[in-house]
SESE-743209 format. One line per field, with one value per residue (C-alpha): residue in one letter; y, x, z. Coordinates in nm, 2 decimals. Each point is the difference from the previous one (the first is absolute). Layout:
<lotors>
rest: (a,...)
north: (Y,...)
east: (X,...)
up: (Z,...)
</lotors>
This chain:
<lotors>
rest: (x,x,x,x,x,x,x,x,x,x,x,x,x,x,x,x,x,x,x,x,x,x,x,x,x,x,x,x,x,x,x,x,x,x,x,x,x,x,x,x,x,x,x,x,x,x,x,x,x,x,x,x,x,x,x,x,x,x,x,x,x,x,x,x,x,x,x,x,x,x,x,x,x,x,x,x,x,x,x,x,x,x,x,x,x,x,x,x,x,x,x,x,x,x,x,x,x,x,x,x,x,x,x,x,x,x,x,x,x,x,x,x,x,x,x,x,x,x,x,x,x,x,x,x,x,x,x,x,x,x,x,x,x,x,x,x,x,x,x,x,x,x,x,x,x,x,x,x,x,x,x,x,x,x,x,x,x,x,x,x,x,x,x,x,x,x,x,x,x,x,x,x,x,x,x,x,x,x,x,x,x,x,x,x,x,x,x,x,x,x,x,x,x,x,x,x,x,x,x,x,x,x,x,x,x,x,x,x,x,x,x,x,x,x,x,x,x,x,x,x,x,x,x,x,x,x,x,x,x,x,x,x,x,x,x,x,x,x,x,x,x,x,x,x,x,x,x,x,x,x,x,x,x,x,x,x,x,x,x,x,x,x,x,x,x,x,x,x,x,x,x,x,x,x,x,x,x,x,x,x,x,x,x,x,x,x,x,x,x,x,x,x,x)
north: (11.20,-0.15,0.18,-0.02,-0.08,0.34,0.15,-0.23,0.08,0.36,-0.06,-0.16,0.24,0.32,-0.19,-0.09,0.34,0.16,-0.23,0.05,0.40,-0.02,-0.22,0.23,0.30,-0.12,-0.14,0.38,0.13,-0.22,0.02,0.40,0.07,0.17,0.03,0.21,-0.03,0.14,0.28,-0.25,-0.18,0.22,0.33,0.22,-0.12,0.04,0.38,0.05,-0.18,0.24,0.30,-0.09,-0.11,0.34,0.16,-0.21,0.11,0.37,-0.05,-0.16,0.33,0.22,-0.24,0.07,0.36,0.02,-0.18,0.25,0.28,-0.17,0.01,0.37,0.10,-0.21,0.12,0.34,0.00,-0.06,0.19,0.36,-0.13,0.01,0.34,0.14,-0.10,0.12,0.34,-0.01,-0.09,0.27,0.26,-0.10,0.08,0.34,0.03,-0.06,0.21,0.28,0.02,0.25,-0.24,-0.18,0.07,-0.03,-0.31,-0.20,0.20,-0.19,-0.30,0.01,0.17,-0.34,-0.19,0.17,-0.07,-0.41,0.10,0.17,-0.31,-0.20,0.21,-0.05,-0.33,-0.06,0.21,-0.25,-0.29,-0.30,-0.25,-0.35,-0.01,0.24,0.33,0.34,0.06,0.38,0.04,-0.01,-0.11,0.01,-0.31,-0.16,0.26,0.20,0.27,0.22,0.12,0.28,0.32,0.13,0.05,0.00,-0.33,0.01,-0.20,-0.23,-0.22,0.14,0.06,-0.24,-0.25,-0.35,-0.19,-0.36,-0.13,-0.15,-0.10,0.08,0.40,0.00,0.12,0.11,0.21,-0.18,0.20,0.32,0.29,0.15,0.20,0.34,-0.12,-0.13,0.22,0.31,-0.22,-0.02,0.34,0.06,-0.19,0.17,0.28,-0.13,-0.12,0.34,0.18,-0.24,0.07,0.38,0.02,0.13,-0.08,0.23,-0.12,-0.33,0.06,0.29,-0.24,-0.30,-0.16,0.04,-0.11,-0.30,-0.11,0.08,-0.25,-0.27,0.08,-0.03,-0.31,-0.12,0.05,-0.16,-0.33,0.04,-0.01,-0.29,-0.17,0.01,-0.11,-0.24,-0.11,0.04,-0.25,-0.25,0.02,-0.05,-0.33,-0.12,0.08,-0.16,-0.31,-0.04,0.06,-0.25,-0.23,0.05,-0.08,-0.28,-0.17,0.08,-0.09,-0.34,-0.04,0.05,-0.22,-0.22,-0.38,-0.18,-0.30,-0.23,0.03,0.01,-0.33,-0.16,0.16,-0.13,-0.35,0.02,0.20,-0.30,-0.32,0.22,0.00,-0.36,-0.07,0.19,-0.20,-0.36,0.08,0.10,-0.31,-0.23,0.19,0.01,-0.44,0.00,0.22,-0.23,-0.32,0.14,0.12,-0.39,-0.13)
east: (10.97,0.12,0.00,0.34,0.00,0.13,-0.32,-0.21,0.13,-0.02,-0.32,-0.09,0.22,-0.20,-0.34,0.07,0.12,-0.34,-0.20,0.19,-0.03,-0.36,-0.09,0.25,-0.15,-0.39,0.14,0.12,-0.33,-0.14,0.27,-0.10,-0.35,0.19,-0.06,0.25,0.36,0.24,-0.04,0.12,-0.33,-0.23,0.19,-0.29,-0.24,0.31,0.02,-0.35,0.03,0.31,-0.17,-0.30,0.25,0.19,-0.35,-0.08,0.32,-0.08,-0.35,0.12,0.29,-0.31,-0.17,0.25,0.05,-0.38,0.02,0.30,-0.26,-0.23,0.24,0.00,-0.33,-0.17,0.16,0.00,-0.40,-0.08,0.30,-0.19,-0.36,0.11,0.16,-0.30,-0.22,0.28,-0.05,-0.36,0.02,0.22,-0.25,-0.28,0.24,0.04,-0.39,-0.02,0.30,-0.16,-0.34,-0.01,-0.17,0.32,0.18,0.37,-0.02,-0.18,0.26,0.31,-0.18,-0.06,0.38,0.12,-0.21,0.17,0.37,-0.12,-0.10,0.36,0.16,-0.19,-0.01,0.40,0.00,-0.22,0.21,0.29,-0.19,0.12,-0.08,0.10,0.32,0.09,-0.03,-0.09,-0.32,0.00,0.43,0.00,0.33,0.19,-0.25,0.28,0.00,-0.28,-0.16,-0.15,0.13,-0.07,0.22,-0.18,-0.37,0.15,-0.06,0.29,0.01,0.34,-0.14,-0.04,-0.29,0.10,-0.23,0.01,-0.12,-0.05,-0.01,-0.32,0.03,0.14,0.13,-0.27,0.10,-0.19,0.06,-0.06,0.12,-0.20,0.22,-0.13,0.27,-0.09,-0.35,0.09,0.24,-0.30,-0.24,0.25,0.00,-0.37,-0.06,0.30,-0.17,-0.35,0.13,0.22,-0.34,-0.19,0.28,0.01,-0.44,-0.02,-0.35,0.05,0.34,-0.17,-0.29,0.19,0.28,0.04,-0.35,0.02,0.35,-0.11,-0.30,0.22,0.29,-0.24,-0.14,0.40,0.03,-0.36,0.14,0.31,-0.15,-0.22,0.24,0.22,-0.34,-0.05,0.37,-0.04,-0.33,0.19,0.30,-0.28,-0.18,0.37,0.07,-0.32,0.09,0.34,-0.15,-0.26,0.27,0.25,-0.30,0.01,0.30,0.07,-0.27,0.14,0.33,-0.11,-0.23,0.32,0.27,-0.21,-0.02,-0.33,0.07,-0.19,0.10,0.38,-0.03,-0.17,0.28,0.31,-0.15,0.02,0.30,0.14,-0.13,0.16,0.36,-0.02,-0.13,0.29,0.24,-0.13,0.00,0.39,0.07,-0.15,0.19,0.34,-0.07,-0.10,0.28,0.24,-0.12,0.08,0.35,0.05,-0.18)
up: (-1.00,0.31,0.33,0.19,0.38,0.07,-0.18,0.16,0.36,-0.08,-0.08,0.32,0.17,-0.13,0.09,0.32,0.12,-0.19,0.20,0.32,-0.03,-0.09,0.30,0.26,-0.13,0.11,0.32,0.08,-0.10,0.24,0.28,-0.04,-0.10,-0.26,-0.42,-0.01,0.22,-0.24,-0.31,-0.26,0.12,-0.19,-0.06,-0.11,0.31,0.20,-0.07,0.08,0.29,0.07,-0.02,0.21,0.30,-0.07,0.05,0.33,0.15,-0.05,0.14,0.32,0.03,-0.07,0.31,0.23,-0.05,0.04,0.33,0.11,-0.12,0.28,0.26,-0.04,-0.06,0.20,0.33,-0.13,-0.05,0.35,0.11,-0.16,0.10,0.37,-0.07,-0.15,0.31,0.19,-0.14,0.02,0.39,0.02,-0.21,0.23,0.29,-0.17,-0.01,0.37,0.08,-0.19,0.18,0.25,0.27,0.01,0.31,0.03,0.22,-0.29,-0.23,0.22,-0.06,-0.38,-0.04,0.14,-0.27,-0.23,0.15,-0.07,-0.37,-0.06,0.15,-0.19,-0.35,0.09,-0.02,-0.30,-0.21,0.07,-0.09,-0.15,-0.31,0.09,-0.15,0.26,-0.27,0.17,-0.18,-0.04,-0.02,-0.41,-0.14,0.36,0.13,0.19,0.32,0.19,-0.18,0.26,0.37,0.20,0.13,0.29,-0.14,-0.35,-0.23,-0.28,-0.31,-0.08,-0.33,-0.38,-0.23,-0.22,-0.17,0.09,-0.35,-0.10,-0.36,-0.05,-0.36,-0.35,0.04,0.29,0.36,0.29,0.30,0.32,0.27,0.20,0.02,0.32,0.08,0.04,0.10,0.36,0.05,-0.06,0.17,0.35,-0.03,-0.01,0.30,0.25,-0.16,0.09,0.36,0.10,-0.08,0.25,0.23,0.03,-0.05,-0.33,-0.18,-0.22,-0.12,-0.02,-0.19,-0.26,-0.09,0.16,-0.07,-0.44,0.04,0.16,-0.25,-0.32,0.12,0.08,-0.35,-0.08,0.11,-0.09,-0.40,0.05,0.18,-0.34,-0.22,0.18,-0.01,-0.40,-0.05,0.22,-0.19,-0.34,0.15,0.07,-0.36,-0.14,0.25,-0.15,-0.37,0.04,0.18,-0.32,-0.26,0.20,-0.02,-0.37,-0.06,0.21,-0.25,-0.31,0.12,0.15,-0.37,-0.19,0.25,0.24,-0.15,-0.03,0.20,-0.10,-0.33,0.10,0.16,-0.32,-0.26,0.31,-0.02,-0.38,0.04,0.19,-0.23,-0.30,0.16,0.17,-0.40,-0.08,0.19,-0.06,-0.40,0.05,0.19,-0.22,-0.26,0.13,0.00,-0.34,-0.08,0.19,-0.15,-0.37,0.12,0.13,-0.33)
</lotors>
């Protein structure tokens, strides 16, 4: 049976454009790095290759929030440890204060001390992350928590939990909520100070003193606990940074191109459709000779 010219440059046709997409499709694995550009490339590799760069996405959110966790805990760590050894200056004031060989000259003195530890306590309470956040406000981060009235300290945030998703259903609490806590521990020291003032040991040693020693303890449990969150936010960075790891690998096994092996099948890739295009040209003579025959 005799094959028309029509058939023949079909034939040709169909070839040439077989040759031409096999050799454009290594040259964009090589231009890329990449096995895989497009799903129709390899559609079940492609929808693992899916789900691993949906996972990686979630890990890096999970990162951030756990660097965000940082910026509260971080500050807020060192911002109870100075409270507590606030407190426990201020307790050993109370022990000197107490002792009957204390005259009311040295009493002046320490009273002052303790006018620098409020001022101080005062300003760690409105202390700052560095996104600008008031540490201790809850919720209401945006303003100042704490001011005074006189010798009163009073309390403007919330008690509400600040929390950060750290993983699937998983959230932790990253925030101190020191509100009540600064505002008893102001009180304990005018306290402390006005019985320095007017010479009262007795004061001093009956209330003010154990007062003292349990809010440093106060404090001491909350820098605790800010320090084994912080701890758990740092095993979590690590855990994300190995899984990321991980799957970087399998996504680069499953999508990255071996080049040396790319370059081999694009100069095969290449002789095929140059092949391909000399066989169609000597064709389309042969064909043309016939017609002219």
């Amino acid at each position: 049976m005799r094959i028309s010219s029509s058939q023949m440059y079909s034939n040709h046709r169909n070839n040439i454009a077989a040759r031409q997409s096999d050799y454009m499709a290594v040259q964009q694995e090589v231009a890329t790095g990449h096995r895989i550009n497009k799903l129709s490339d390899d559609p079940l590799q492609s929808g693992r290759l899916m789900k691993i760069k949906s996972v990686e996405r979630h890990l890096d959110q999970y990162t951030a929030n756990l660097r965000s966790a940082k910026e509260y805990l971080g500050p807020s760590e060192q911002a109870l440890d100075e409270s507590q050894r606030l407190m426990n200056r201020a307790y050993t004031i109370s022990i000197q204060g107490a002792n009957a060989t204390t005259d009311q000259t040295q009493r002046a003195a320490l009273s002052r001390e303790i006018t620098t530890i409020k001022e101080r306590l005062l300003t760690i309470a409105n202390s700052k992350g560095s996104s600008g956040q008031y540490l201790f406000a809850g919720h209401k981060n945006d303003a100042q928590p704490y001011s005074t009235t006189g010798t009163i300290l009073t309390y403007s945030g919330d008690a509400n939990k600040i929390l950060v998703e750290t993983g699937p259903n998983e959230t932790l609490q990253v925030n101190t909520l020191g509100g009540q806590n600064f505002v008893d521990a102001y009180a304990e020291l005018d306290s402390l100070k006005s019985n320095l003032d007017s010479g009262n040991p007795g004061a001093i040693s009956g209330v003010d003193l154990e007062r003292l020693k349990a809010r440093a303890n106060t404090f001491a449990t909350l820098r605790g606990e800010a320090g084994i969150t912080m701890k758990r936010v740092i095993d979590l960075e690590d855990y994300n940074s190995r899984r990321k790891d991980e799957l970087v690998t399998q996504g680069s096994e499953i999508e990255d191109v071996d080049i040396a092996d790319a370059m081999i099948r694009l100069s095969q890739s290449q002789t095929a459709y140059q092949a391909a295009l000399q066989t169609a040209s000597i064709g389309f003579k042969l064909s043309l000779m016939d017609y002219l025959r």
